[in-house]
KOLLUMNU-144986 format. One record per residue (C-alpha): x, y, z; residue in three letters. Coordinates in steps of 0.001 Angstrom, whole numbers, plus 500000, padded with zeros to 6 digits. Layout:
N
XYZAla...
This chain:
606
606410336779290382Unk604903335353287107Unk607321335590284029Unk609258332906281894Unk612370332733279837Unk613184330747276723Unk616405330410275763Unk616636328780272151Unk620201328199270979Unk621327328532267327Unk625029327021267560Unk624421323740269440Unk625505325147272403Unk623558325704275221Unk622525329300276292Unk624504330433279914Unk621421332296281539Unk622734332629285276Unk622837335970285797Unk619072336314283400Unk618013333857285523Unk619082336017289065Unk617521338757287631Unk614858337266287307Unk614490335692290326Unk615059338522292800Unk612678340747290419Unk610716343272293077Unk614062342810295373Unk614609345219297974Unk611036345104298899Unk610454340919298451Unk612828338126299109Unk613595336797295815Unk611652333003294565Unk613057330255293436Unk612594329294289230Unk611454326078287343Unk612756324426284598Unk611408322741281395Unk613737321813278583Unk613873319789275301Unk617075318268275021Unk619264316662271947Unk617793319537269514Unk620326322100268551Unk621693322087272006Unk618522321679274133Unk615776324352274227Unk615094325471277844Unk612026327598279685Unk612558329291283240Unk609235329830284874Unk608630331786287921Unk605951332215290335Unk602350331615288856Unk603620330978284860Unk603336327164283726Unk605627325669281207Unk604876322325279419Unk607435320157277324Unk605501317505274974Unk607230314125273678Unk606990315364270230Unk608949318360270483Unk606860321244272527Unk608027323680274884Unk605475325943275746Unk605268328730278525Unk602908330818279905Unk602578333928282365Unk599489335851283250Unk595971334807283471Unk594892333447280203Unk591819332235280098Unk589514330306277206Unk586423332060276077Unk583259330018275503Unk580436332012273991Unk576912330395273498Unk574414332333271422Unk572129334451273526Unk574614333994276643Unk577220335967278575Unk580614334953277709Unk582290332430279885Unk586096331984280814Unk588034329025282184Unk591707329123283399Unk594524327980280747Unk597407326494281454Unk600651325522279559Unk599562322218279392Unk596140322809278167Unk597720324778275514Unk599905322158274516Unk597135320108274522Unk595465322340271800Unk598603322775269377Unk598486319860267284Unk594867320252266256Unk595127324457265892Unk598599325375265613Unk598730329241266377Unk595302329843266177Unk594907328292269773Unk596430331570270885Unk593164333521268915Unk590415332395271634Unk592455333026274981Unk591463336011277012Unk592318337683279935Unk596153339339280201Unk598468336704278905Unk602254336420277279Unk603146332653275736Unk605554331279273631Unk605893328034272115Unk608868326812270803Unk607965324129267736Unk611241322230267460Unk609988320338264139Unk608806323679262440Unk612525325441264200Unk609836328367264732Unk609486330537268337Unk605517331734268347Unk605364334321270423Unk602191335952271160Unk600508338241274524Unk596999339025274856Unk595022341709272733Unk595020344835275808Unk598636344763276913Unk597872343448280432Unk601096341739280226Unk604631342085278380Unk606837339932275796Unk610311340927274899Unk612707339093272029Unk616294339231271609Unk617877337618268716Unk621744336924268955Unk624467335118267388Unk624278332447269324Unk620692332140270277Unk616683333220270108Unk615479334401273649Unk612072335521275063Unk611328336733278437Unk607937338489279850Unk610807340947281271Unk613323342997279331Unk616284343144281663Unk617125339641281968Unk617720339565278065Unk620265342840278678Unk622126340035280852Unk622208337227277798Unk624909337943275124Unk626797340796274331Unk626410344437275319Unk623304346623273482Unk623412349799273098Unk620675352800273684Unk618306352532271156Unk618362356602269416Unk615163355967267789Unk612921354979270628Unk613488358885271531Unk610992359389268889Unk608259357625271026Unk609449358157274538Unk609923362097274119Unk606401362064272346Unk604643359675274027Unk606488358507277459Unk605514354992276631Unk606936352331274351Unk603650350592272785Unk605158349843269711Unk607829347200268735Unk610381349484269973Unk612125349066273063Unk615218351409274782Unk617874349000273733Unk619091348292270242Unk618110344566269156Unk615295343804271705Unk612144343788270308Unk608886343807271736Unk606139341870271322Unk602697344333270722Unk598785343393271218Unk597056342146268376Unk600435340872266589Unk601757337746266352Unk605836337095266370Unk607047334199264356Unk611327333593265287Unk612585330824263019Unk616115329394264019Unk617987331885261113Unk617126334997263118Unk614398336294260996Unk611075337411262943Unk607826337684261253Unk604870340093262647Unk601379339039261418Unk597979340642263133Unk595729338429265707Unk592223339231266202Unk591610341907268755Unk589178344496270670Unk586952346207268248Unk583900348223268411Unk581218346255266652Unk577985348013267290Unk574208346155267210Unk571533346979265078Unk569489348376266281Unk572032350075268371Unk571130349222272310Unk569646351148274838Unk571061353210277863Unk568654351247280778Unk568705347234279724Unk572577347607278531Unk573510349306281705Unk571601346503283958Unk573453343760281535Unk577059345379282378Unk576033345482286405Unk574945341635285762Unk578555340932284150Unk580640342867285995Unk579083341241289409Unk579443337630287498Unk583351338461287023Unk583568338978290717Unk581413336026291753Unk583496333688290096Unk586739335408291684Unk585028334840295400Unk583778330771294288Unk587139330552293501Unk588207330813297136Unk589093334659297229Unk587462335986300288Unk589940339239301041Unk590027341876298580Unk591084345424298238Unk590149348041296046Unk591738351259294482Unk588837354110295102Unk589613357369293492Unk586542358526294926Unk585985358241291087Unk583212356518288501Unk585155353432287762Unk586692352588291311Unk583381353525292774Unk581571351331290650Unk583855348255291466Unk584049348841294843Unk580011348950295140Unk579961345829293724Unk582597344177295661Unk581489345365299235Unk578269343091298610Unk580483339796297048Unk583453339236299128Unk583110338716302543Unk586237341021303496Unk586707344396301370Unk588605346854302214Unk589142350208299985Unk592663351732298930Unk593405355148298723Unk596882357380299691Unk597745360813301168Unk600766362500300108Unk602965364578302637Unk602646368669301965Unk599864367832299194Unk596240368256298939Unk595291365216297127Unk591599366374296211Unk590328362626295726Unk590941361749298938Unk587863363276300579Unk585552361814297826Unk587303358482298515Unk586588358470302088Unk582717359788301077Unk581953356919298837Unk584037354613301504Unk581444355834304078Unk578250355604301783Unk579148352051300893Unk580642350778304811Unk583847350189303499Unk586886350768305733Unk589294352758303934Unk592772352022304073Unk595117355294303406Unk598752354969302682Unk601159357184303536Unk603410358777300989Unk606349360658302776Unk609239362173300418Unk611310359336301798Unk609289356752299715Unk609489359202296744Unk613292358967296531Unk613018355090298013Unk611158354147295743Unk612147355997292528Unk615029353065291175Unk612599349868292216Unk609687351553290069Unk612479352210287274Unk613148348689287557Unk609672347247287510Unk608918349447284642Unk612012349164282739Unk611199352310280476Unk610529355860281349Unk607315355935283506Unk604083357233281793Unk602323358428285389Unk604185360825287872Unk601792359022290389Unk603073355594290827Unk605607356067294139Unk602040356496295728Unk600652353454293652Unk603350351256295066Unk602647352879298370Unk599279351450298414Unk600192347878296783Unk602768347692299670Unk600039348279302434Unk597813346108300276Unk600338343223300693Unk598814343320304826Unk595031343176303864Unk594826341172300867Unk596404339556298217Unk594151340400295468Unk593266343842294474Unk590437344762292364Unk591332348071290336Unk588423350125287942Unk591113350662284440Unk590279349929281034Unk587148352135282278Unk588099353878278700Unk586923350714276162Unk583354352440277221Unk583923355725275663Unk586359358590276379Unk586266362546275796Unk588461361963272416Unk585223361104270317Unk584440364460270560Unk588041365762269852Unk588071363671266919Unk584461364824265684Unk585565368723265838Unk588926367858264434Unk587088366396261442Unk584919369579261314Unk588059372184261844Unk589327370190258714Unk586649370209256515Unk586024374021257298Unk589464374738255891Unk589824371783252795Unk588700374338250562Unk591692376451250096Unk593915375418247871Unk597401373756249093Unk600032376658248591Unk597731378536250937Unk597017376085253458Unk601011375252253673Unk601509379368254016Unk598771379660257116Unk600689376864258656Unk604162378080258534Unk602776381344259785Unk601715380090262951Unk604685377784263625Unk606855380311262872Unk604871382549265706Unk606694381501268551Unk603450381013270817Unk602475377963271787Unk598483378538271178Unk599265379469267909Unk601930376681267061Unk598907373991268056Unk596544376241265964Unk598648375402262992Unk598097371453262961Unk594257371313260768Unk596500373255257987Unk598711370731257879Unk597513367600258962Unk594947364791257738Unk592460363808260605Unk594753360612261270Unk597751362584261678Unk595616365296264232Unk594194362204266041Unk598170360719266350Unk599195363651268025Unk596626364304269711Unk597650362583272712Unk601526363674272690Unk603260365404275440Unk603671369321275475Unk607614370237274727Unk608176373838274238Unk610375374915271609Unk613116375847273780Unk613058372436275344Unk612719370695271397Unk615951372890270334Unk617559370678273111Unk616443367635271640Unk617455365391267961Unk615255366450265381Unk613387363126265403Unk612255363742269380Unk610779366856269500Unk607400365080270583Unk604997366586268381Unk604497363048266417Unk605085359772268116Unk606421356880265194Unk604924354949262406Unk605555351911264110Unk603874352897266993Unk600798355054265993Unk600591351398263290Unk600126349476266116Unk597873351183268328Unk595837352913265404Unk593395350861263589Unk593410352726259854Unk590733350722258928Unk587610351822261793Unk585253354864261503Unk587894357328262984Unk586076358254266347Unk586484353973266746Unk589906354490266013Unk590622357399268242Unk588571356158271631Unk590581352750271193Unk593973354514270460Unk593286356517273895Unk592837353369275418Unk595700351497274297Unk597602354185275135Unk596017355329278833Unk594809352034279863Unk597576350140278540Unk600327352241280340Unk598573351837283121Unk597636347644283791Unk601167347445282302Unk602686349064284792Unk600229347744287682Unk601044344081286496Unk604288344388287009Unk604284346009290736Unk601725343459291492Unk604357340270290194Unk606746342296292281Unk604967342315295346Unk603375338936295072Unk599698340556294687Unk597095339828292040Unk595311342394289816Unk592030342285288910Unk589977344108285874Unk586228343922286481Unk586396345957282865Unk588593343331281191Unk586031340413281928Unk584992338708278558Unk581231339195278893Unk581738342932279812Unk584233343658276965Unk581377342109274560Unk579295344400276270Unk581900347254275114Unk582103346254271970Unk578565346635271309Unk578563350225271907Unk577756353160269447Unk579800356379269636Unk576380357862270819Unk576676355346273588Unk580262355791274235Unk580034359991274737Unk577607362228276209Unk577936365545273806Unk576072367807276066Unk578736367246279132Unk581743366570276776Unk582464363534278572Unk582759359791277651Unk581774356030279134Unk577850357388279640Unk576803353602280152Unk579487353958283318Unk578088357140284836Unk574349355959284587Unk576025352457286604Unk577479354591289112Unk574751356827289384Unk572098353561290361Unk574954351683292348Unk576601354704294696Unk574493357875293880Unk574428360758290796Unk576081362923292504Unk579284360277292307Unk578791360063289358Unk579074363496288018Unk582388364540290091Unk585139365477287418Unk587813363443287259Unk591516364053288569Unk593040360896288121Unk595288359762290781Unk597513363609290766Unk600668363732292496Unk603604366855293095Unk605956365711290266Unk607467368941290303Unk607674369277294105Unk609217366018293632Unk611486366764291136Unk612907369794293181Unk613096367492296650Unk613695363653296885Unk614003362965293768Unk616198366176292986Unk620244364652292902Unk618904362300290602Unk617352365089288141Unk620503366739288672Unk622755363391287726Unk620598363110284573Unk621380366636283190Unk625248366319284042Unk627754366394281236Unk628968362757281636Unk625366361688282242Unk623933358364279451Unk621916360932277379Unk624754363144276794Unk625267361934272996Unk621972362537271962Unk621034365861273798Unk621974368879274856Unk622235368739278779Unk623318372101279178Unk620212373833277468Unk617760371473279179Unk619666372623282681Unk618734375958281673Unk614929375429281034Unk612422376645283738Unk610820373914285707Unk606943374516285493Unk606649374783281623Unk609085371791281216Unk608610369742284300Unk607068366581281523Unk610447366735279457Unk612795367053282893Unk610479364062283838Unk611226362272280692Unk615063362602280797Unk615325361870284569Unk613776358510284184Unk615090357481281014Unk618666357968282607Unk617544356199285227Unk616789353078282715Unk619628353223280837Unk621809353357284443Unk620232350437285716Unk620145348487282008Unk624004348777281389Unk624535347722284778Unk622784344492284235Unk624535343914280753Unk626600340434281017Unk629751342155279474Unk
């Protein structure tokens, strides 16, 4: 487990965290015996200011009135001109170390996935802060009685008084399936976003200011395909070297069969002395990476490890991921990603995964280039006619035709921020409030995953990212704190991020194959072969809809049923009545958001 909890109390009265604190502590319970917490507390102010640390986080109290906790990996970047980047490990104390002299800004040069907060009991201010990719979590809650900040969001559900469902996260969960802005499910919990800073003071008030982050920054002249490809196979192999000096000599890696997976696990087989590959097979389904996992497995002498997914995991394992999670799950695939990190748990403890693969270029550069030209080919008529085309093909009742509709009616932004949102039909949208019918996700979110301010294709391959990528180390840090494992990003490294950065768009998609990350391709191509490197991708695919209709089928039911937690704010009884196959992603959606809010308002404290 790594997470910690402040509790900060606003009454003189100290904070009773007992059952946040069991939560907490038997986090990835039934499938780990629960760990013991730390404490750190300032005493004598306002009722004493405490931090619960588990597993791996560090806390730090200072004389002069400090409390400061950490969870993740944080790491300080040292950059030399002319030379890769360099990292070395942070800790609490080093941060408190740093806070006198920098204040905040000593949060600005850590790297790697991180969530702190520091607690200034002179300035009555909670910083909170998590690292620019969303490799880790932060939650707030704000009550009468006191400020509280955990790295998880039930154990706040267990501090105060009840909260209810928060309506108008359905905007971003029907939409989306994936809370990246400051929303969360539950009314009054707030969550802390990448490249934001939160600033509690002891009234209640909490002040969001932006951090330095990930952006595209190309060279000029821009680089070339050959030496920049040779300097990312230098860094990435650095980033690994370091892990094995370290004293890591077992690894396991996630192979797809895939660029990105292949690519790490070519480099690993020749760095750590014992590397073993990780791949699943499902019962009744033809998982079509499987075979190309076990090729590249063979090409590079890697045994392959294959978990076994039977439909008695599915349904097993469906309320743990709920809990791990705590929001509606972006990927149907992750009762065979905990399948894998559970056999991992029996060959090694760390496990080297290929994501954030996207920071080098996805496909959406080239949706956002022809949704720029679709635009422009139509900006000359005049308003009243543009507004008359698009009602038309709303109005049409086919689905083609309702998507056809959007360059009428929508600025390049606005087709890039729904570019990415789930399909809803329109019989499944009647079911729904009028603010959830998925075709836009919020302001708040697309404001804090869209940066207004780049060259739009920037804006649109980092928004993929953020929202892809982000899901997914997200949810892979928290099965890994679970189940006592470690992730690591080869892609995340500092050096290789700089390397990232310094792409072009010309760099970051290849036109002529409609595909992104051509640095990545030309890598795998030297490292495991070209013809690895030009299989299409499939991305982990798994029968939600078989699944849906077998193990996980009473609890689909349960979530459609009259009485069910979403009954208030849909219509059950329509969405009963949908057909499966055209609406298996909103039958998804609802099943595991009831499954949330079940498991949240059993962990309230009252």
């Amino acid at each position: 487990m790594n997470a910690f909890l402040i509790a900060i109390p606003r009454r003189g009265v100290r904070v009773p965290l007992r059952r946040a604190e069991t939560l907490l502590a038997t986090a990835g319970a039934p499938l780990v015996t629960p760990c013991a917490g730390t404490i750190d507390a300032i005493d004598g102010v306002e009722g004493g200011a405490e931090m619960r640390t588990y597993g791996t986080a560090t806390s730090h109290r200072t004389g002069d009135g400090l409390l400061v906790g950490l969870a993740g990996g944080p790491e300080l970047v040292k950059r030399a001109n002319g030379c890769p980047a360099e990292c070395v490990p942070v800790s609490a104390r080093d941060l408190a170390a740093a806070w006198p002299a920098k204040g905040a800004d000593a949060l600005n040069v850590l790297s790697g996935g991180f969530a702190a907060a520091v607690w200034d009991v002179s300035a009555r201010r909670l910083v909170l802060q998590m690292d620019g990719i969303g490799v880790q979590s932060l939650f707030v809650r704000v009550t009468e009685d006191a400020i509280l900040a955990c790295t998880e969001v039930t154990p706040l559900l267990a501090v105060g008084p009840s909260t209810p469902f928060d309506e108008s996260a359905l905007t971003d969960i029907m939409a989306m399936r994936f809370l990246a802005g400051s929303h969360t499910a539950w009314r009054g919990i707030r969550q802390v976003t990448p490249r934001r800073r939160c600033v509690v003071t002891l009234d209640g008030s909490i002040a969001e200011s932006p951090v330095p982050g990930f952006a595209y920054d190309p060279h000029d002249p821009p680089p070339r395909l050959e030496p920049t490809t040779a300097a990312l196979r230098s860094a990435m192999r650095a980033s690994l070297e370091r892990l094995r000096d370290a004293g890591v000599a077992d690894v396991a890696v996630q192979l797809s069969g895939g660029v990105d997976s292949s690519i790490c696990a070519a480099l690993a087989s020749k760095i750590f002395p014992r590397c073993t590959a990780l791949t699943f097979r499902i019962d009744d389904f033809a998982n079509p990476e499987l075979p190309r996992a076990r090729a590249v497995a063979e090409r590079l002498g890697l045994s392959l490890h294959v978990a076994q997914v039977r439909s008695s995991d599915v349904a097993r394992l469906h309320p743990w991921i709920i809990a791990r999670v705590q929001e509606p799950p972006l990927h149907y695939n992750n009762p065979a990603v905990v399948r894998m990190l559970e056999d991992a748990r029996d060959i090694a403890p760390d496990v080297i995964a290929g994501d954030f693969d996207t920071l080098f270029g996805t496909r959406i550069i080239g949706r956002v280039r022809r949704q720029i030209a679709r635009r422009q080919a139509v900006a000359w008529l005049p308003s009243p006619a543009l507004r008359a085309v698009s009602t038309l093909l709303r109005a049409s009742g086919v689905d083609r035709l309702r998507r056809a509709a959007a360059p009428f009616d929508s600025t390049v932004p606005e087709l890039i921020r729904r570019s990415n949102s789930l399909r809803i039909t329109p019989e499944a949208a009647a079911a729904l409030p009028a603010h959830a019918r998925g075709e836009f996700p919020s302001e708040d979110l697309f404001e804090h995953i869209f940066d207004a301010h780049m060259p739009l294709e920037d804006a649109g391959d980092l928004l993929y990212a953020r929202y892809v990528a982000g899901a997914c180390v997200r949810r892979n840090t928290r099965f890994a704190d679970a189940l006592r494992l470690r992730f690591h990003y080869p892609m995340l490294d500092a050096a290789v991020m700089d390397i990232a950065a310094s792409l072009p768009a010309s760099l970051r998609w290849d036109p002529v194959r409609d595909e992104g990350k051509p640095l990545l391709h030309a890598l795998c191509a030297e490292l495991v072969g070209r013809d690895v490197s030009q299989w299409p991708k499939f991305g982990l695919p798994s029968p939600d809809l078989a699944w849906m209709e077998g193990p996980l089928g009473d609890r689909l039911a349960a979530s459609l049923a009259d009485d069910a937690p979403l009954a208030p704010y849909m219509d059950l009884r329509a969405l009963r009545q949908l057909p499966r196959v055209a609406n298996k992603e909103t039958l998804w959606t609802v099943m595991t958001l009831d499954e949330v809010l079940r498991q949240g308002f059993r962990n309230m404290a009252t």
